[in-house]
OpenMM code with the backbone's topology and positions (N, CA, C; nanometers):
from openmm import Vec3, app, unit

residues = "UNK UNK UNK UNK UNK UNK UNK UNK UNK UNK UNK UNK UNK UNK UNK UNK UNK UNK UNK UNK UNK UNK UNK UNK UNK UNK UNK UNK UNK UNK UNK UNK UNK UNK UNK UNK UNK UNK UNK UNK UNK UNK UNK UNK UNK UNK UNK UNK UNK UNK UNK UNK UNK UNK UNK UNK UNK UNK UNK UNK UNK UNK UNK UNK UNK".split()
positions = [
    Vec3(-4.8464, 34.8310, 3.8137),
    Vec3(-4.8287, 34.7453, 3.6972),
    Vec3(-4.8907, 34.8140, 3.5749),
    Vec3(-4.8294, 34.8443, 3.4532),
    Vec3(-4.8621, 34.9408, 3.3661),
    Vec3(-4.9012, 34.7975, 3.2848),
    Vec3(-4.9880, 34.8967, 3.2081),
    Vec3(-5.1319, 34.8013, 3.1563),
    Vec3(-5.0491, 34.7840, 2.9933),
    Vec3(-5.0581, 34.6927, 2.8884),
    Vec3(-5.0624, 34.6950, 2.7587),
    Vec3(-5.1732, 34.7956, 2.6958),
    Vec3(-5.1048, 34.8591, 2.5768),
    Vec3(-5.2004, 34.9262, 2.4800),
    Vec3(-5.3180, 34.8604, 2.4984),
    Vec3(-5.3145, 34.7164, 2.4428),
    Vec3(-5.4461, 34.6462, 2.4349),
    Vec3(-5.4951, 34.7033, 2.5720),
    Vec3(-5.5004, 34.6324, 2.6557),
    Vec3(-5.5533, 34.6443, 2.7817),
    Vec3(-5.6162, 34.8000, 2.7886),
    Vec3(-5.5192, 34.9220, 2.7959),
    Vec3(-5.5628, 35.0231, 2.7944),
    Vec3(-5.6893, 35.0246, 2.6848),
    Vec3(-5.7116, 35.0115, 2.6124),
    Vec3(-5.7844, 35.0487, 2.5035),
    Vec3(-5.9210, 34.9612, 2.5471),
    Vec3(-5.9204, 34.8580, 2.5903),
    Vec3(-6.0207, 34.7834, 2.6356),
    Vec3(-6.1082, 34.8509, 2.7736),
    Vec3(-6.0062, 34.9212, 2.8036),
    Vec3(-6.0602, 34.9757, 2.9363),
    Vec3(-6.1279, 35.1027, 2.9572),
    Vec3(-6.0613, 35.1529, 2.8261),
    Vec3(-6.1579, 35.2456, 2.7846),
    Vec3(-6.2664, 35.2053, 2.6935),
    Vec3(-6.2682, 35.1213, 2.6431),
    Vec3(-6.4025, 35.1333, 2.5895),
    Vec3(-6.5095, 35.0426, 2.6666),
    Vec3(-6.4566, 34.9692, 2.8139),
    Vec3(-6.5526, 34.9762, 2.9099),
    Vec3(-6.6291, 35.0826, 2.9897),
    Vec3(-6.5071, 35.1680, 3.0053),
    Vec3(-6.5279, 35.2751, 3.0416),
    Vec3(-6.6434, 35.3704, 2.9614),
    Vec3(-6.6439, 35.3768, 2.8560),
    Vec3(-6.7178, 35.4556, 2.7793),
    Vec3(-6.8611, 35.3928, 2.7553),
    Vec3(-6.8756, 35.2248, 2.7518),
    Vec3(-6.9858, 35.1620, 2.7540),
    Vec3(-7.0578, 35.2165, 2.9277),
    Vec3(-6.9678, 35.1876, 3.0138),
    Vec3(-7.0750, 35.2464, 3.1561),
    Vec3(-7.1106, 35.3433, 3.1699),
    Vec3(-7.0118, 35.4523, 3.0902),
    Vec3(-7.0784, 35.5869, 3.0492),
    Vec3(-7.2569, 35.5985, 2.9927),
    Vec3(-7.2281, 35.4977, 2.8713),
    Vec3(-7.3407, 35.5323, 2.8125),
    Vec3(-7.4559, 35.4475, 2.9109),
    Vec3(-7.4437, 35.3707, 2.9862),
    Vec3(-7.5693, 35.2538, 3.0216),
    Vec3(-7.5474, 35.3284, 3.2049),
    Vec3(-7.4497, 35.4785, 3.2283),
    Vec3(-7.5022, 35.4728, 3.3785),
    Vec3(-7.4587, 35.4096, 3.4504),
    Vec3(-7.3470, 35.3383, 3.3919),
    Vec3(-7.3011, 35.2545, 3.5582),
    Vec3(-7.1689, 35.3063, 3.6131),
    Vec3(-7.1362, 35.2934, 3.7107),
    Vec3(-7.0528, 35.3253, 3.7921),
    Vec3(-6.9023, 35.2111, 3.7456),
    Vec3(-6.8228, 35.2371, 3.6451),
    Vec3(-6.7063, 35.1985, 3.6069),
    Vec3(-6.6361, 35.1067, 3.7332),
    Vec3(-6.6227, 35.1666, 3.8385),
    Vec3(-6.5036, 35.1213, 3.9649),
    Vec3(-6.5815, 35.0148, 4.0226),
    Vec3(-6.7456, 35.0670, 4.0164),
    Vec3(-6.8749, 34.9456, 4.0918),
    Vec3(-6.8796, 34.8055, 3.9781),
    Vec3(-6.8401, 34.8243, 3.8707),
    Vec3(-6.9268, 34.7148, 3.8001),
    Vec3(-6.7585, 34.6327, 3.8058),
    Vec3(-6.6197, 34.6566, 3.8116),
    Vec3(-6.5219, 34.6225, 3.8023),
    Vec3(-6.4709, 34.5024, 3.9628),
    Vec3(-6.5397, 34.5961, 4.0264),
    Vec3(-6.5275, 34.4998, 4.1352),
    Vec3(-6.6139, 34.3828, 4.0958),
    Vec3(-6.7384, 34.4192, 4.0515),
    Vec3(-6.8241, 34.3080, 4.0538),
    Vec3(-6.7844, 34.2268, 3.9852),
    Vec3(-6.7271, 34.2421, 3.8976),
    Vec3(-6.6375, 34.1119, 3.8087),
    Vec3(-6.5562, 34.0625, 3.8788),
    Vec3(-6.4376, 34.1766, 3.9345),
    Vec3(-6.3243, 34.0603, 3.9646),
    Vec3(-6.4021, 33.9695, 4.1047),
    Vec3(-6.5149, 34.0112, 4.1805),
    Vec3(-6.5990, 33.9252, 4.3174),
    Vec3(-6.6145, 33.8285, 4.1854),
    Vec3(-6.6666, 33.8263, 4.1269),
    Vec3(-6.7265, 33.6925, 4.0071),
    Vec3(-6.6431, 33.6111, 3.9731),
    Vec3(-6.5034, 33.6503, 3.9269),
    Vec3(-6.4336, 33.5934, 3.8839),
    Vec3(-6.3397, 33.5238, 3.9470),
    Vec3(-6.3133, 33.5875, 4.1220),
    Vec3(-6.2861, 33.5403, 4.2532),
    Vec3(-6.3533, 33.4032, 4.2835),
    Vec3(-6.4867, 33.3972, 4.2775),
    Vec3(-6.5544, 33.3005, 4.3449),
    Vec3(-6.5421, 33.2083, 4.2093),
    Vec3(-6.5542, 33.1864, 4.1098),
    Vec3(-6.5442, 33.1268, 3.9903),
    Vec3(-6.4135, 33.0438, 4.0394),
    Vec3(-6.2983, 33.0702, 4.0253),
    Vec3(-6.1875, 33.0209, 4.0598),
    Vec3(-6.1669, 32.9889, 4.1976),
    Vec3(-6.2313, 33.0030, 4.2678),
    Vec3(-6.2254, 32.9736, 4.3724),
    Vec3(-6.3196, 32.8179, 4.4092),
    Vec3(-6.4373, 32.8249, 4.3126),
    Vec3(-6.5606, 32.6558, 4.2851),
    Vec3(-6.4590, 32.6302, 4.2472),
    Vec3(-6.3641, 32.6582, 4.1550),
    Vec3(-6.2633, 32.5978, 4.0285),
    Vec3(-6.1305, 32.5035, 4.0880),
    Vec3(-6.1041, 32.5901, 4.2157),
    Vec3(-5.9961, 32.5325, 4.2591),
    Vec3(-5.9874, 32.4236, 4.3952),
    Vec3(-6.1785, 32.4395, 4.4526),
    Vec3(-6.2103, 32.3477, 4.5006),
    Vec3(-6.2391, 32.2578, 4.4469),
    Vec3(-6.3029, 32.1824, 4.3265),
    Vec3(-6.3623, 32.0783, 4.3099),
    Vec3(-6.2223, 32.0392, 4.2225),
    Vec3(-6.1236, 32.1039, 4.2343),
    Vec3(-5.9602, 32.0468, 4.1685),
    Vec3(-5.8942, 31.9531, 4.3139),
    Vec3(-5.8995, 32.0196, 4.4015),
    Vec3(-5.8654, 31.9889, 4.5306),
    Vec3(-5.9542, 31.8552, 4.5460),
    Vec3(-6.0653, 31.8662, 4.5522),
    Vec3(-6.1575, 31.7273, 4.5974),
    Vec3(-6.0958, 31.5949, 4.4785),
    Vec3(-6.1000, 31.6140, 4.3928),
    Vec3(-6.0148, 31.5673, 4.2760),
    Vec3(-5.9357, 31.4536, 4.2806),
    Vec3(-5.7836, 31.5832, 4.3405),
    Vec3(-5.6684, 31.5366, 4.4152),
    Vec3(-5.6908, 31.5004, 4.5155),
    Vec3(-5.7770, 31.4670, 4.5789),
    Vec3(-5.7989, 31.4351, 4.7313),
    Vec3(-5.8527, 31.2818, 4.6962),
    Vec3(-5.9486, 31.2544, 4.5818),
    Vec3(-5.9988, 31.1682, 4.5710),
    Vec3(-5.8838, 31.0309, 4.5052),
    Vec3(-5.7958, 31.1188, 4.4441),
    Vec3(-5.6959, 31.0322, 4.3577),
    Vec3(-5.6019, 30.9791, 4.4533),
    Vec3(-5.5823, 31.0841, 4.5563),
    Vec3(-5.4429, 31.0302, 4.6378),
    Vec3(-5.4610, 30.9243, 4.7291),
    Vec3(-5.6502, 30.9367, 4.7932),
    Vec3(-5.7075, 30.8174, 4.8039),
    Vec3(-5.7353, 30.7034, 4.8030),
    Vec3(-5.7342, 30.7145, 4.6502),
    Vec3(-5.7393, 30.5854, 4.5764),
    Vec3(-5.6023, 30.5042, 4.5708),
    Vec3(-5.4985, 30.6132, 4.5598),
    Vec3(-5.3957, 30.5970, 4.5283),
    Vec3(-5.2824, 30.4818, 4.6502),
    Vec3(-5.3218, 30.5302, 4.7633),
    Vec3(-5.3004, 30.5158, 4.8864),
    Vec3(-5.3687, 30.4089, 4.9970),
    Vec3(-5.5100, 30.3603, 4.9565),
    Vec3(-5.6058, 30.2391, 4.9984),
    Vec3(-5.5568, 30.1252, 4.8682),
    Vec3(-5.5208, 30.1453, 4.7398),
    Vec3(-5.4538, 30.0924, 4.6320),
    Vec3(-5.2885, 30.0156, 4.6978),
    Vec3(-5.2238, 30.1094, 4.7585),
    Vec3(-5.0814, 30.0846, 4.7885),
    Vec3(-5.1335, 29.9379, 4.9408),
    Vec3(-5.2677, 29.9915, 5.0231),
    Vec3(-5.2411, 29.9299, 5.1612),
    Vec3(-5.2764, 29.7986, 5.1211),
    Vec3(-5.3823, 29.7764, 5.0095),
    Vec3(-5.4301, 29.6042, 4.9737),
    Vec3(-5.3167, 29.5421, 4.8203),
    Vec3(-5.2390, 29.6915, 4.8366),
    Vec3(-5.1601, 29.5745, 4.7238),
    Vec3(-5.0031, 29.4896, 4.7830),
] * unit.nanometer
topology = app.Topology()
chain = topology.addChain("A")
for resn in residues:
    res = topology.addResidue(resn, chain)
    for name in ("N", "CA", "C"):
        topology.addAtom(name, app.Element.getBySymbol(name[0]), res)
């Protein structure tokens, strides 16, 4: 998947920031997308509990009405 200018350009100047601070570009990239994995992942559980709670309601609503 070929990246946008933008994108490219952003990626280099991550790239060039881990340069200067020493970090390992490919190491700190994973560590985001693990971050951003589990982020959406709280995100799409407490969406689920949500919908779980509504259809619930929705459904003990239908048996006493």
């Amino acid at each position: 998947m070929a990246l946008t200018k933008e994108q490219q350009q952003t990626k280099k100047r991550i790239e060039q920031i881990c340069e200067l601070l020493n970090i390992d570009y490919d190491k700190w990239l994973a560590e985001k997308q693990q971050e951003f994995i589990m982020e959406n992942t709280d995100k799409a559980f407490e969406a689920s509990l949500k919908l779980k709670r509504v259809q619930n309601k929705f459904q003990n609503g239908q048996h006493h009405g």
